[in-house]
LUMZA-989653 format. One record per atom (N, C-alpha, C, O): residue in one letter; x negated, y, z negated. Coordinates in pm, whole numbers, plus 32768, in hexadecimal, padded with zeros to 4 digits. Example, Ala and Ser with C-alpha at 12.3 -4.5 7.8 and 13.67 -1.06 7.14 Angstrom:
<recs>
A7AD97DC77CF4A7B327E3E7CF4A7AD87EB67CF4A7A707EB47CB2S7AFB7F1F7D3CS7AA97F967D36S7AF680037CEDS7AC380727CDC
</recs>
This chain:
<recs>
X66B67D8548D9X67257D504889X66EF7CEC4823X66CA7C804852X66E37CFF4794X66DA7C92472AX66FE7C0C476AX67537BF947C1X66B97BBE4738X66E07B344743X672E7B1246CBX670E7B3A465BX67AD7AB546E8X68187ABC4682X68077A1C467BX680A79CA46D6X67F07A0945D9X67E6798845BCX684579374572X686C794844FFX686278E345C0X68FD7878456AX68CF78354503X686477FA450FX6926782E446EX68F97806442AX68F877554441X69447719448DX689B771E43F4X68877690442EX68F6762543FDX692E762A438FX690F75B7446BX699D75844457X6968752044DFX690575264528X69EB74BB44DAX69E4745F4532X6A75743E454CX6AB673F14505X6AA5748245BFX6B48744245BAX6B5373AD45E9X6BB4736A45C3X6AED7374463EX6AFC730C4681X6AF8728F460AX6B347225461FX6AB172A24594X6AB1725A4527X6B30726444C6X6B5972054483X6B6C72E844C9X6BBE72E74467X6C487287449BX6C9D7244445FX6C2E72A6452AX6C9A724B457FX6CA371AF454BX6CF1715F4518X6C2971B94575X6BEA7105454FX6C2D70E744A4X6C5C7078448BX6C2971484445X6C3E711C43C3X6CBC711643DBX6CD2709D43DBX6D30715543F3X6DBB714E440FX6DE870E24458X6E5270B3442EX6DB570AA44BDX6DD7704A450DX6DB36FE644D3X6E016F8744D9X6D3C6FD5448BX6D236F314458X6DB66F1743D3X6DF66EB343B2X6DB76F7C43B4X6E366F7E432BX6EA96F49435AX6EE06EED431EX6EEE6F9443FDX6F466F8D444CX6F566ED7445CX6FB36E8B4442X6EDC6EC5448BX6EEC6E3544D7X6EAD6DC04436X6E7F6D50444CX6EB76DED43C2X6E816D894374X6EA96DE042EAX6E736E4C42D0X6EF96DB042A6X6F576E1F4232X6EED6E0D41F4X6E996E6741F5X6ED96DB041BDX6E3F6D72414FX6DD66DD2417EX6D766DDA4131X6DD26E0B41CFX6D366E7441CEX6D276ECB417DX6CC76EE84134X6DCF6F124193X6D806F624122X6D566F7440A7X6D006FC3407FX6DA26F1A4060X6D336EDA3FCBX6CB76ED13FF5X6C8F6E953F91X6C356EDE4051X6BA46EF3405FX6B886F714057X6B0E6F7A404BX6BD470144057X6BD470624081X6C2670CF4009X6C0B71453FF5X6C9470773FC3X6CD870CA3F8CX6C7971023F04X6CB671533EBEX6C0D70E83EE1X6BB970E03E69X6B79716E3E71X6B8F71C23E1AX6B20718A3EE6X6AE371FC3F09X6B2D724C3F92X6ADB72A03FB5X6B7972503FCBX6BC472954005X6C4172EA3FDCX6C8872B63F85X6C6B736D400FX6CC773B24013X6CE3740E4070X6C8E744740B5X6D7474244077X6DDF74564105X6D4D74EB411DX6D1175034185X6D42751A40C7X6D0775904101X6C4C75B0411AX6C0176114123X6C427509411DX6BBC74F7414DX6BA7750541CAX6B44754141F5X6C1374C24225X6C2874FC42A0X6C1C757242DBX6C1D75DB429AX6C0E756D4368X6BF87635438FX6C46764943B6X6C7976B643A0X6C9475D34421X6CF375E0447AX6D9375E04426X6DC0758443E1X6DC2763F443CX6E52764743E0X6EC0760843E3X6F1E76154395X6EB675AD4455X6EFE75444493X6ED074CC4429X6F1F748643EAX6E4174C44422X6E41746E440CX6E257451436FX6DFC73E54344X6E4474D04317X6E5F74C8429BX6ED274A1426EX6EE5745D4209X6F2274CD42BAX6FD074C2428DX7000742842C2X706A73F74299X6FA873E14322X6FC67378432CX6F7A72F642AAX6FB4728C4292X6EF6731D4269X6EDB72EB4230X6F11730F4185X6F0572CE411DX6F47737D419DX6F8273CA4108X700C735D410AX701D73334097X707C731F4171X70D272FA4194X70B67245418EX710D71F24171X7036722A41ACX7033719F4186X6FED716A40EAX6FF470F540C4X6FBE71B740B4X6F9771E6402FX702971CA3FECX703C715A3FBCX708672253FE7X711172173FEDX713071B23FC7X713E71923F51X714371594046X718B70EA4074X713C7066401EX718370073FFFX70C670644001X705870283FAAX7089701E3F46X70A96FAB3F27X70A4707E3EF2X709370E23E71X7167707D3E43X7186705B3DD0X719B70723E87X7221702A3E8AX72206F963EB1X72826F4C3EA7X718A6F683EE8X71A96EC43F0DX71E76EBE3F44X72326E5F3F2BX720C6F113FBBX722A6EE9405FX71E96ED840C4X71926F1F40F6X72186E6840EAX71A16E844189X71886EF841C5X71C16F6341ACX71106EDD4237X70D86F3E424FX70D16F1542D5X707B6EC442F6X714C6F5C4351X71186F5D43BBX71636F93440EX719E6FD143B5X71A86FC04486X718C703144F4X7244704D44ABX727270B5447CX72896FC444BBX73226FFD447CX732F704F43DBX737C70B043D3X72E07023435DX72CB70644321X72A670D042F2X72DD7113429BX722470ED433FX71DA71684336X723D71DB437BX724B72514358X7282719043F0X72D9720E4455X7325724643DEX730772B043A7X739871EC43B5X73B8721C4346X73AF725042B9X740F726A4270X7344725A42A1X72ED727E421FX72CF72F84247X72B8734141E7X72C1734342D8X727773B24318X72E47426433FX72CE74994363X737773D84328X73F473DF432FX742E743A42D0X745974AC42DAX742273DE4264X743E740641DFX740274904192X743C74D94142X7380749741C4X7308752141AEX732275704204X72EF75DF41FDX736875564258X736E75D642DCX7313761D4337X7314768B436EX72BC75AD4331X724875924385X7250755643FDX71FF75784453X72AB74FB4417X728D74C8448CX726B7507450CX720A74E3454FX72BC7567452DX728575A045BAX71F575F445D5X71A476084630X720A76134553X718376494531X70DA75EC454BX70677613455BX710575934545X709D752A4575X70A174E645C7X7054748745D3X70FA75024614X710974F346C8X7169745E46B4X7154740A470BX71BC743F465CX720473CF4658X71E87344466AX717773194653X724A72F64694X71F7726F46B2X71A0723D471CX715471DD4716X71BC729B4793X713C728F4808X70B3729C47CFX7056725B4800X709F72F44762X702372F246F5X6FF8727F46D0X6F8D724E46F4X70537246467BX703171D54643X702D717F465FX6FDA713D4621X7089712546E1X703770EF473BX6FCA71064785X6F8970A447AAX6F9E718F47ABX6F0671A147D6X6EAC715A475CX6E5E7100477CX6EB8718246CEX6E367176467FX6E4970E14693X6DF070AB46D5X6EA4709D466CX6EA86FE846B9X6E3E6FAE470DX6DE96F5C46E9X6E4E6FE1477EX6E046FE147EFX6D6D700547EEX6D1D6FE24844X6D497068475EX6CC270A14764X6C57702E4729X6BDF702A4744X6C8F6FE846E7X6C366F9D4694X6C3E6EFB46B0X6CB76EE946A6X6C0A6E8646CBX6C206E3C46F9X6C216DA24674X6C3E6D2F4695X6C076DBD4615X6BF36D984587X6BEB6DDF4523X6BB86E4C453AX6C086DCF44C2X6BFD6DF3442CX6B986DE843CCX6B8C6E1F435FX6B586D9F4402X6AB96D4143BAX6A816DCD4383X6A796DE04309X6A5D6E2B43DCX6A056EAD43B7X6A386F09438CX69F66F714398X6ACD6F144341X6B226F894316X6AAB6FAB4297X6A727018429FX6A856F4C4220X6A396F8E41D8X69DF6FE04215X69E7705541F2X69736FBC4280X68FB6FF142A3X6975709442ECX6951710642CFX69BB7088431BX69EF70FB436EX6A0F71694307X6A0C71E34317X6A3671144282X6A817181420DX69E571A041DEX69CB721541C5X69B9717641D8X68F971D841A9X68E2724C41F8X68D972BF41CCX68DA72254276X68DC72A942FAX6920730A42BDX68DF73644288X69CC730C42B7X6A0B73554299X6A217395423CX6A6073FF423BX69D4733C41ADX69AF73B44157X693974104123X692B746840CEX68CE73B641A3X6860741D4180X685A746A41D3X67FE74BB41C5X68A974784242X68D774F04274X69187558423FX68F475C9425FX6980754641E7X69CE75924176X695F75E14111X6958765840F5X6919758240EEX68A975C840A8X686F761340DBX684B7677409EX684775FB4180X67CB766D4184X683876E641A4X6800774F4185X68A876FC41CDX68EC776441E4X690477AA4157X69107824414FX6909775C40EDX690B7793405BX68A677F04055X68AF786B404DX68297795405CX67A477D8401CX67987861406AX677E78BE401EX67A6788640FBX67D578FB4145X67FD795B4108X67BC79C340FFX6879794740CDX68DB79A94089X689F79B1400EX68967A1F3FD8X686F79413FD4X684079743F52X67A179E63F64X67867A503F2CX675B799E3FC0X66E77A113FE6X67117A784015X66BA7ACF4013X677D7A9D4045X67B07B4F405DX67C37B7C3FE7X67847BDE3FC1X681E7B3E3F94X683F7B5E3EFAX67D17BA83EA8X67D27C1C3E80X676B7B423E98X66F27B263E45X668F7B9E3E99X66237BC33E69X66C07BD03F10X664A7C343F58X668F7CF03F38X665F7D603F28X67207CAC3F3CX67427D423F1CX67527D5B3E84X675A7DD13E62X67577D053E2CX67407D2A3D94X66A27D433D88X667A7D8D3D2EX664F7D0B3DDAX65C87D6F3DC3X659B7DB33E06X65217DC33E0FX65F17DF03E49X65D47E963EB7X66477ED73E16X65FB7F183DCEX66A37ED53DF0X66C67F0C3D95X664B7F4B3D16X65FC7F1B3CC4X66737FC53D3FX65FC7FFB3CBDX6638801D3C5CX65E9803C3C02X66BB802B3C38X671D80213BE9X67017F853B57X66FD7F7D3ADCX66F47F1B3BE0X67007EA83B98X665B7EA83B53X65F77ED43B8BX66627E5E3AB0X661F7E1D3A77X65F07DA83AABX66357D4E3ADBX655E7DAB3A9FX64FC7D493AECX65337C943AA5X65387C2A3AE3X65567CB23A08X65697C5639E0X65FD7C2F39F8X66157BBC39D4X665C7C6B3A27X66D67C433A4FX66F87C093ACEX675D7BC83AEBX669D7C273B11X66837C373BA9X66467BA73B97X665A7B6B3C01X66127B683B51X65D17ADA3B62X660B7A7B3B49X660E7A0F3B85X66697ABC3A9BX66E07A453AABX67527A063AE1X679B79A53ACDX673B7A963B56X67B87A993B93X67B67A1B3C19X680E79D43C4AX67137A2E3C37X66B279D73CABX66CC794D3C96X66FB78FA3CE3X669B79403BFCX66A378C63BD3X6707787C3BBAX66F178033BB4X67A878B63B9EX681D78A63B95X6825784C3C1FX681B77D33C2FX683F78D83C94X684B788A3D25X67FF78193D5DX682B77CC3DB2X678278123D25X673D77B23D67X675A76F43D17X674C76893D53X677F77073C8DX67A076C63C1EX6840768A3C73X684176133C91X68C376E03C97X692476BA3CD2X6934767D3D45X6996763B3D68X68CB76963D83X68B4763E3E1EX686875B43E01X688F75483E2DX67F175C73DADX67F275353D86X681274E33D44X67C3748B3D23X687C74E63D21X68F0749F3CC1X690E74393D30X691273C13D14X692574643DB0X696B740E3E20X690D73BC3E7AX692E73883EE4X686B73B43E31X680773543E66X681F72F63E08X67E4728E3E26X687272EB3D7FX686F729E3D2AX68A872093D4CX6923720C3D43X688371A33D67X68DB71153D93X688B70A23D28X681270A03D11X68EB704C3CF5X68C36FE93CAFX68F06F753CF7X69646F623D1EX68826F1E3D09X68C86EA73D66X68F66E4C3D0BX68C46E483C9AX696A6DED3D37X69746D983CD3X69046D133CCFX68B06CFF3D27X69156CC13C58X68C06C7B3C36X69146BDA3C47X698C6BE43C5EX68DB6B4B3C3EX691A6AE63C4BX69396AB73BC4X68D56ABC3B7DX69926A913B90X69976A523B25X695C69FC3ACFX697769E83A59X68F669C03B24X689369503AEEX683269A53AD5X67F969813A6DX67F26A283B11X67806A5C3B01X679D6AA13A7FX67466AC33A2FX68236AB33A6FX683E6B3039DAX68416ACC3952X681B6AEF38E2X68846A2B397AX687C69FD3916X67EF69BA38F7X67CF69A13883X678A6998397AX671C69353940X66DA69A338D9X66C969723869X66A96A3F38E8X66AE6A8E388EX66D56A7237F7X66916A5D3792X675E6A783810X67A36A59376BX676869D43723X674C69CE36ACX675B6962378CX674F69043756X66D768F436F3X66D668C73681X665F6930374CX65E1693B373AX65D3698536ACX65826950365FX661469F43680X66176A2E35FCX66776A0235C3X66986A50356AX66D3698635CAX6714692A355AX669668B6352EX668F688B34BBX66446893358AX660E68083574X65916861353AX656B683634CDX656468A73558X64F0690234E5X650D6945346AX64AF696A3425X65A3695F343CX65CC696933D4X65C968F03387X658868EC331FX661C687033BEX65FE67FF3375X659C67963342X659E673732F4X652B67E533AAX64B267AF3341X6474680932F3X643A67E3328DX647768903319X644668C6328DX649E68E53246X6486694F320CX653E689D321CX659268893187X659D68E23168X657068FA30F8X65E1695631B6X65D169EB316FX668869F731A8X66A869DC321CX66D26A183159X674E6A3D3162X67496AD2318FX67B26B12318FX66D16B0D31B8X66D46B943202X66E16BA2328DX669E6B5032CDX671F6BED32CAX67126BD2338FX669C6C3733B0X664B6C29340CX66A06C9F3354X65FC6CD53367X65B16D01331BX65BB6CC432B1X655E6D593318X64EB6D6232AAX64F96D963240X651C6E0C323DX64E06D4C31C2X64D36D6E3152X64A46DF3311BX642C6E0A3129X64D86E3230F2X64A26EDD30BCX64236ED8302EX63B76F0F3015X648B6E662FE3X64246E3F2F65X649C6E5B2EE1X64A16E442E68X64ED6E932F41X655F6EB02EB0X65E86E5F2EC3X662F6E4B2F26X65EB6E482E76X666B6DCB2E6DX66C36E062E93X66CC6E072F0DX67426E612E37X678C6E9A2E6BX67BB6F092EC9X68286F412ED4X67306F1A2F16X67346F662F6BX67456EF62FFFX67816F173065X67106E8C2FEEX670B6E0D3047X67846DD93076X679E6DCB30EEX67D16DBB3013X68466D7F2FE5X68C26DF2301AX69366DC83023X68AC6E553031X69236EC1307AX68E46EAF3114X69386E99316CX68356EB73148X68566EC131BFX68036E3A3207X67D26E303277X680A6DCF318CX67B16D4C3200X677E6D61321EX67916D633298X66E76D9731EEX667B6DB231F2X66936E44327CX66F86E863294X66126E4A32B9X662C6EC1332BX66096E7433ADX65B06E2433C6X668F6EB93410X666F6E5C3488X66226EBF34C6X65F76F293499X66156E80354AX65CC6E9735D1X66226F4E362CX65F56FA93671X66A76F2C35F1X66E76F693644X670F6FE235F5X6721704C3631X671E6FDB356BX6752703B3510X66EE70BC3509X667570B1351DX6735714734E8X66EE71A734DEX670471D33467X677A71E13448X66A671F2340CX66EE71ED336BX668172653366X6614727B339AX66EC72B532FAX66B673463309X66CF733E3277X673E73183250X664D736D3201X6613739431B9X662974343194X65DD748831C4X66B374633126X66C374D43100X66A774F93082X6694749A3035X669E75733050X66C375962FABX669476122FC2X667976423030X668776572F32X664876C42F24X659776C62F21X655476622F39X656277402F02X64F777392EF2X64AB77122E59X64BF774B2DEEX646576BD2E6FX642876922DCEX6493760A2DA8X64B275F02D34X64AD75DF2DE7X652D756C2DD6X64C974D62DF8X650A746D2DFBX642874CC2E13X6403745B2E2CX63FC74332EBFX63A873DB2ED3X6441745C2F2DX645274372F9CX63D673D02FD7X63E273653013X634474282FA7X62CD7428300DX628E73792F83X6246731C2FA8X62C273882F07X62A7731C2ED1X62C372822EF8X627E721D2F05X636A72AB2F04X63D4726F2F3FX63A5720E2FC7X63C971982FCEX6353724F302EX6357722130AFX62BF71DA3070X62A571643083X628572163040X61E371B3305CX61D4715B2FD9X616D71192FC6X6242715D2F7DX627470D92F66X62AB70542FC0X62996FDA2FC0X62F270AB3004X632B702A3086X62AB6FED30E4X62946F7630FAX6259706D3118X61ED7059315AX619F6FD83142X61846F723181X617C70213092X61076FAA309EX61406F453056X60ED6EF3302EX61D06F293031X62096E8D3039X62116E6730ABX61FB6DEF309EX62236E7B3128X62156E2C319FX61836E0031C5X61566D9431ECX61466E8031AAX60A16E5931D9X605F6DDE316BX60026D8F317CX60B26DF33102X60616D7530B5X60876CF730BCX60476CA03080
</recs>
């Protein structure tokens, strides 16, 4: 008999993420950033987090009387074994402190069950002899491109660290007396529309052909280098 393999998941964690929410409404702002209802495996426990998402999403509290009724309203409730449920997930978790670390578990579990489905995908478009080798790659690269969209997290930053930054390129503007916030091109009215060129800007260089372009740039070049 094949050995039959479950795709990878952790219900005892996903519990833990539900219950810290349950017993501490404020959790799930640690969680709501990179999490979603259908990261979960357990179907119970999507519709309960799809339901406090909800209740979030309206600036209501978040806890066992709410959610019952939020689960109510979707026509879910029995479906997720009611409130004997949700007092269990209560009971599963004993703090909230680790809901972030628990919502990581739970979605790089989601992921690897992705990458699964996307490697069946990506295996039967190249047993296809039908399919083009070059279609067949973008198709790879598509799926693999959509799953890591959801490794993407930006942490936030403190306010003092974003402004000592700013400060630092106000007080170096004011001694070198330059009414520019960034670098000079060499052409006045080209300066004067974009304050010189920042750090962050992506400025894209068009025209036709024979229009100067390649003059254009190593003019700028070697005014900076000089």
């Amino acid at each position: 008999m094949p050995d039959l393999r479950i795709p990878p998941h952790d219900e005892q964690t996903e519990s833990c993420v539900l219950g810290a929410i349950l017993i501490d409404k404020d959790a799930v702002s640690e969680v709501i950033d990179f999490l979603r209802p259908e990261f979960f495996y357990n179907n119970a426990n999507q519709c309960i987090f799809e339901a406090m998402l909800a209740l979030f999403e309206k600036h209501d509290p978040i806890d066992i009387v709410t959610v019952t009724s939020q689960l109510k309203k979707m026509g879910k409730y029995k479906e997720v074994g009611g409130t004997p449920y949700l007092i269990e997930l209560t009971n599963t978790v004993p703090t909230s402190a680790n809901i972030e670390t628990y919502g990581r578990i739970v979605n790089d579990h989601y992921i690897k069950r992705r990458l699964i489905d996307s490697s069946a995908k990506i295996a039967e478009a190249a047993f296809d002899e039908k399919e083009e080798a070059k279609y067949a790659l973008d198709r790879a690269e598509s799926e693999i491109l959509s799953i890591s969209k959801h490794r993407t997290h930006k942490d936030f930053i403190p306010v003092k660290a974003a402004l000592a930054e700013s400060f630092d390129r106000l007080d170096e503007l004011h001694k070198r007396g330059s009414s520019l916030r960034g670098i000079s091109t060499g052409f006045t009215d080209l300066d004067n529309k974009l304050a010189g060129m920042q750090d962050s800007n992506l400025l894209i260089l068009a025209a036709r052909p024979g229009q100067g372009k390649t003059a254009f740039s190593l003019n700028i070049a070697q005014y900076i280098a000089v």
